[in-house]
C-alpha positions as CSV (number, residue, x, y, z in Angstrom):
1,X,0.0,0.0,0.0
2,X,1.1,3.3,-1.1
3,X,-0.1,6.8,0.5
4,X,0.7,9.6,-1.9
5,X,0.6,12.9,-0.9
6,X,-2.2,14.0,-2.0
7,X,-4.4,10.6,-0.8
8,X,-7.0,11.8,1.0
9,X,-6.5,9.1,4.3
10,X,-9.3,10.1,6.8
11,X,-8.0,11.3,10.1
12,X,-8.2,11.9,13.4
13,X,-8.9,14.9,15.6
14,X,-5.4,15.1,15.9
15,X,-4.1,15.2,12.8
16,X,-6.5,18.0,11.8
17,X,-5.5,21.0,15.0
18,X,-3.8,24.0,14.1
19,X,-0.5,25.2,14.7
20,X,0.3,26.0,18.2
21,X,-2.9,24.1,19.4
22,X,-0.5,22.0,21.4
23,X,0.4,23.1,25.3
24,X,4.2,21.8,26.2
25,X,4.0,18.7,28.1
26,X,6.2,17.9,30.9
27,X,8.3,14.7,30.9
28,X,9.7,12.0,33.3
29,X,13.8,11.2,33.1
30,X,15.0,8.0,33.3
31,X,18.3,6.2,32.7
32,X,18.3,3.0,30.9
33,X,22.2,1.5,31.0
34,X,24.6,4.1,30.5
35,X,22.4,6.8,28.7
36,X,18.6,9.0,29.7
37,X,15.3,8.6,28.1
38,X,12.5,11.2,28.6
39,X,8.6,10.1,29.3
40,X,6.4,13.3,27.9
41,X,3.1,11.3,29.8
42,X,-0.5,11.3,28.0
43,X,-2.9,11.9,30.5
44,X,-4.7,8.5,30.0
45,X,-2.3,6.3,28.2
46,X,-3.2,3.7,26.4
47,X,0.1,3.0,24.9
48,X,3.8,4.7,23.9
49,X,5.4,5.9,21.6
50,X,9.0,5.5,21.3
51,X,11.1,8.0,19.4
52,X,14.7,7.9,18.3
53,X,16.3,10.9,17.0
54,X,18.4,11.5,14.3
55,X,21.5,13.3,13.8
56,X,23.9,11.2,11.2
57,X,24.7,8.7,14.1
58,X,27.1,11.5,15.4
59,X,25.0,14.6,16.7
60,X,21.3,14.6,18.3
61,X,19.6,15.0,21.3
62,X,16.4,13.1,23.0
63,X,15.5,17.1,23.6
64,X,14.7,17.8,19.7
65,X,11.5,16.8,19.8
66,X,9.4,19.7,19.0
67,X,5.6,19.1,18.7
68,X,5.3,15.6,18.3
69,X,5.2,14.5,22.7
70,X,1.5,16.8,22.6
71,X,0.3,15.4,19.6
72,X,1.0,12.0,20.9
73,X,-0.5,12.4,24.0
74,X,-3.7,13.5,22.0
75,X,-3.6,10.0,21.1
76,X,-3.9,9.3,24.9
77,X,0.1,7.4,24.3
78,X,3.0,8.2,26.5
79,X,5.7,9.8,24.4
80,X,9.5,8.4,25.1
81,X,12.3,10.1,23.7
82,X,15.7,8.6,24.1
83,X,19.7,9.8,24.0
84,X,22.0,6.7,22.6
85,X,25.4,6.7,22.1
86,X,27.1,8.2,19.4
87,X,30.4,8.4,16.7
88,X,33.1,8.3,17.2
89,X,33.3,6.8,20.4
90,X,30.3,4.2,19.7
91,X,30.4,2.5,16.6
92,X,26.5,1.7,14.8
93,X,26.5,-1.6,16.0
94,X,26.9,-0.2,19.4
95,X,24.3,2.2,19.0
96,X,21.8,-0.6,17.9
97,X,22.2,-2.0,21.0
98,X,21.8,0.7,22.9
99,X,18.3,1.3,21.3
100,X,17.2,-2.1,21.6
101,X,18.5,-1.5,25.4
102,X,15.9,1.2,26.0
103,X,13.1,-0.4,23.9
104,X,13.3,-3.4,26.3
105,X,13.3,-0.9,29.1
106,X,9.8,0.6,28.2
107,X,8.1,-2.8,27.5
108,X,9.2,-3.3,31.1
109,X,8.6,-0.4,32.5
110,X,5.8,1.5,30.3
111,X,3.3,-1.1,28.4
112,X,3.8,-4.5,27.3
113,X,5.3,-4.4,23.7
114,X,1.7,-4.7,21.6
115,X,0.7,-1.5,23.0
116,X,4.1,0.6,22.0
117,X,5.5,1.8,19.0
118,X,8.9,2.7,17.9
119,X,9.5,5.5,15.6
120,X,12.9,7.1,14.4
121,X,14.0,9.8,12.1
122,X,16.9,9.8,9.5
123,X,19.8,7.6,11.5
124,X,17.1,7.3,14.3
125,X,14.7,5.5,11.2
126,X,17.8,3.2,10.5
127,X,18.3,2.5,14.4
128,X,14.9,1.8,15.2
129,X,14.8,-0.2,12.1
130,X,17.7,-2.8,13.3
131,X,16.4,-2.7,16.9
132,X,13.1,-3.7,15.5
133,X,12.9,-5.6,12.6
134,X,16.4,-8.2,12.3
135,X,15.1,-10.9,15.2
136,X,15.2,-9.2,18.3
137,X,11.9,-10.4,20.4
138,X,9.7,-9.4,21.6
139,X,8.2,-7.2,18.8
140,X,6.2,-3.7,18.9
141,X,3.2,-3.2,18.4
142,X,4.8,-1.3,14.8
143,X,7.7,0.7,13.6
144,X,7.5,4.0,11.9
145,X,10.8,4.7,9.3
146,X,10.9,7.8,8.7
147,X,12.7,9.0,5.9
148,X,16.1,7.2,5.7
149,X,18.0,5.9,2.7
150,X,20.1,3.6,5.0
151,X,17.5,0.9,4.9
152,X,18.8,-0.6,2.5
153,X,22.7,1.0,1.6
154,X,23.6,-0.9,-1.2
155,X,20.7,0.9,-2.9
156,X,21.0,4.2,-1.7
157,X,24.9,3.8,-3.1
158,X,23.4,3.4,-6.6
159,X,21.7,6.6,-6.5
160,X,25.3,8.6,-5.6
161,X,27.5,6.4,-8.5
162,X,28.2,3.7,-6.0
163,X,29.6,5.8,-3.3
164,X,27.1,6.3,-0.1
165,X,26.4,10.4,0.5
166,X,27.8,13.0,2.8
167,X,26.2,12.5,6.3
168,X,26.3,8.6,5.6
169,X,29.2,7.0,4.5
170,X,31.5,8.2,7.6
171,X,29.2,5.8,9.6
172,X,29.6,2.7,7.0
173,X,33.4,3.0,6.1
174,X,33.4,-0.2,5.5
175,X,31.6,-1.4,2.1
176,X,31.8,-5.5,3.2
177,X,29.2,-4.7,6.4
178,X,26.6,-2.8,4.3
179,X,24.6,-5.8,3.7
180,X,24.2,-6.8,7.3
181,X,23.7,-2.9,8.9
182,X,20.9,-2.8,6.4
183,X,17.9,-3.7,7.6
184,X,16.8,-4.5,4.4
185,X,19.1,-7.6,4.5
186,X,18.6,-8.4,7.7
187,X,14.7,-8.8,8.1
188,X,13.3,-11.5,10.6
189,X,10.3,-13.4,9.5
190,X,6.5,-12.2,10.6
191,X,7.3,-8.6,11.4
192,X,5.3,-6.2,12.6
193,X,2.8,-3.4,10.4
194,X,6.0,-0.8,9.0
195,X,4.5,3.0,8.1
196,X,7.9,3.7,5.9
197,X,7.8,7.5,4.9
198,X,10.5,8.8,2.3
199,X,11.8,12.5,1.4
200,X,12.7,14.4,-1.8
201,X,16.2,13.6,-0.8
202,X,18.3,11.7,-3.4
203,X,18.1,7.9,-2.8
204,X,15.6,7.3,-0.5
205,X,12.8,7.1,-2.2
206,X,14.3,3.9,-4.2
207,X,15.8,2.2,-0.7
208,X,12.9,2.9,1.0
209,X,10.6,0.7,-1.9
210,X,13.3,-1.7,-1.7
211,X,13.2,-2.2,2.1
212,X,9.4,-1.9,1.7
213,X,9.4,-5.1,-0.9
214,X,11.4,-7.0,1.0
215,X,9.9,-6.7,4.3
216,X,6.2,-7.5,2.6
217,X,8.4,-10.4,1.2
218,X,9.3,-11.7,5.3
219,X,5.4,-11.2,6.3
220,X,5.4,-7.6,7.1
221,X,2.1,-4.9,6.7
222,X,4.2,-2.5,4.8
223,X,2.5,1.4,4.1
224,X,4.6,4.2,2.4
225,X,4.1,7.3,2.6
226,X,5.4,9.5,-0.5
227,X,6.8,12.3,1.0
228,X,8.8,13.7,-2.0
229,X,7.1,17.2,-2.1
230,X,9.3,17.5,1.3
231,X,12.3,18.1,2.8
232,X,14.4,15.8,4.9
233,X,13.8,17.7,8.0
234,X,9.9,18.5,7.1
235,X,8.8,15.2,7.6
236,X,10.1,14.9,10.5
237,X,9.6,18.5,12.1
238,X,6.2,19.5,10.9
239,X,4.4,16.5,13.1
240,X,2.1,17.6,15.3
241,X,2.3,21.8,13.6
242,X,-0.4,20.6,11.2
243,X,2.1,22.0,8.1
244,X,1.6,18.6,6.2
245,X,-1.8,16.9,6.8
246,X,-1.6,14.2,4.5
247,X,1.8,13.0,6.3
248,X,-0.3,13.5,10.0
249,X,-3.4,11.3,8.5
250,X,-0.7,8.7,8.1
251,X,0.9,8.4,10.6
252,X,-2.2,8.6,13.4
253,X,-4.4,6.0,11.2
254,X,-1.3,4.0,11.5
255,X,-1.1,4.5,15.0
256,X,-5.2,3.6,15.0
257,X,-4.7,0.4,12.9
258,X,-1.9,-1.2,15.0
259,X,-3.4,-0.6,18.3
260,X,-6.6,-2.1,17.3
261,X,-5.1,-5.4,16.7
């Protein structure tokens, strides 16, 4: 299934507020191993949200989260916002364990794994992707990937004349591990609903259909969202500000779909 930009998907209340309709929540800090996670609390939750930020596995903070804790406690879910470690000191296969570390930390301590998500944003996307999707158990209730060509990296090298682009290849120096820190190559069997939501950015429109067959081909729910009217950091940004609706109406009738199961 495909959402294009202009599909009309019918949405919820909270998909259609205005701008500045959300009042900042406060959150709850916790630690999970060596690094913090935030819980922005809905005020009767009925699941979480996880989010893991982006930042070119390098930069980033669990604090860059603009609108998107209000919106998701609109949807009466708990919004958890995580630090990981980062390059140069922690190399990505460190930081995928790191995610996973706090994942299992909020089916423990938030809501049993059917009634959380996992969402992440450029690396974030990629990092919840491995944590998620590559045999680690138990499973969330679904995974949100948004906007990252690093799904599948022996695609998104095609689109750049067979070298990976700036903000991606200093994290993947080395060409023989592509394959297996692509999640695209590394899919379990009977995975979880995927909303995968690409950019106008070079690439990831083509990795992102790639990853998308693959992981209908290992039993997944796959739904992308073509975001190629927008920028990178829109699709990420603008949730919750109401600046792209049709992106909102995906991503809450997602959220409805999965949680119903």
């Amino acid at each position: 299934m495909t959402i294009s930009r202009r599909t009309f998907v019918a949405g919820s209340l909270a998909s259609a507020l205005p701008l500045g309709a959300w009042a900042a929540p406060k959150s709850r800090t916790h630690s999970y191993g060596a690094d913090k996670l935030d819980i922005y609390p809905a005020a009767a939750s009925r699941g979480a949200v996880i989010y893991v930020h982006g930042g070119a596995w390098r930069s980033g903070s669990r604090k860059a989260v603009g609108a998107k804790p209000a919106w998701f406690n609109s949807m009466n879910l708990d919004f958890i916002s995580l630090d990981y470690p980062l390059l140069p000191k922690t190399p990505v296969s460190g930081q995928i364990k790191a995610v996973r570390q706090a994942i299992d930390w909020a089916f423990e301590n938030v809501a049993a794994p059917e009634r959380i998500l996992v969402m992440g944003h450029s690396a974030g996307a990629h990092l919840a992707a491995m944590a998620t999707l590559t045999g680690w158990m138990p499973q969330p209730a679904g995974v949100i990937v948004n906007d990252t060509g690093a799904v599948d990296l022996v695609t998104l090298s095609r689109a750049h004349d067979g070298h990976l682009p700036t903000g991606t290849r200093h994290a993947f120096k080395d060409r023989s591990q592509w394959g297996a820190l692509s999640p695209a190559y590394s899919l379990a069997r009977n995975l979880p609903p995927v909303l995968a939501i690409y950019s106008k950015v070079r690439g990831h429109g083509m990795a992102m259909s790639n990853f998308a067959t693959l992981a209908r081909g290992n039993g997944a729910e796959v739904t992308v969202f073509d975001g190629s009217a927008y920028r990178h950091a829109e699709v990420n940004r603008s949730l919750g500000t109401g600046k792209i609706p049709d992106l909102e109406r995906a991503v809450t009738g997602f959220v409805t779909k999965v949680l119903q199961r």
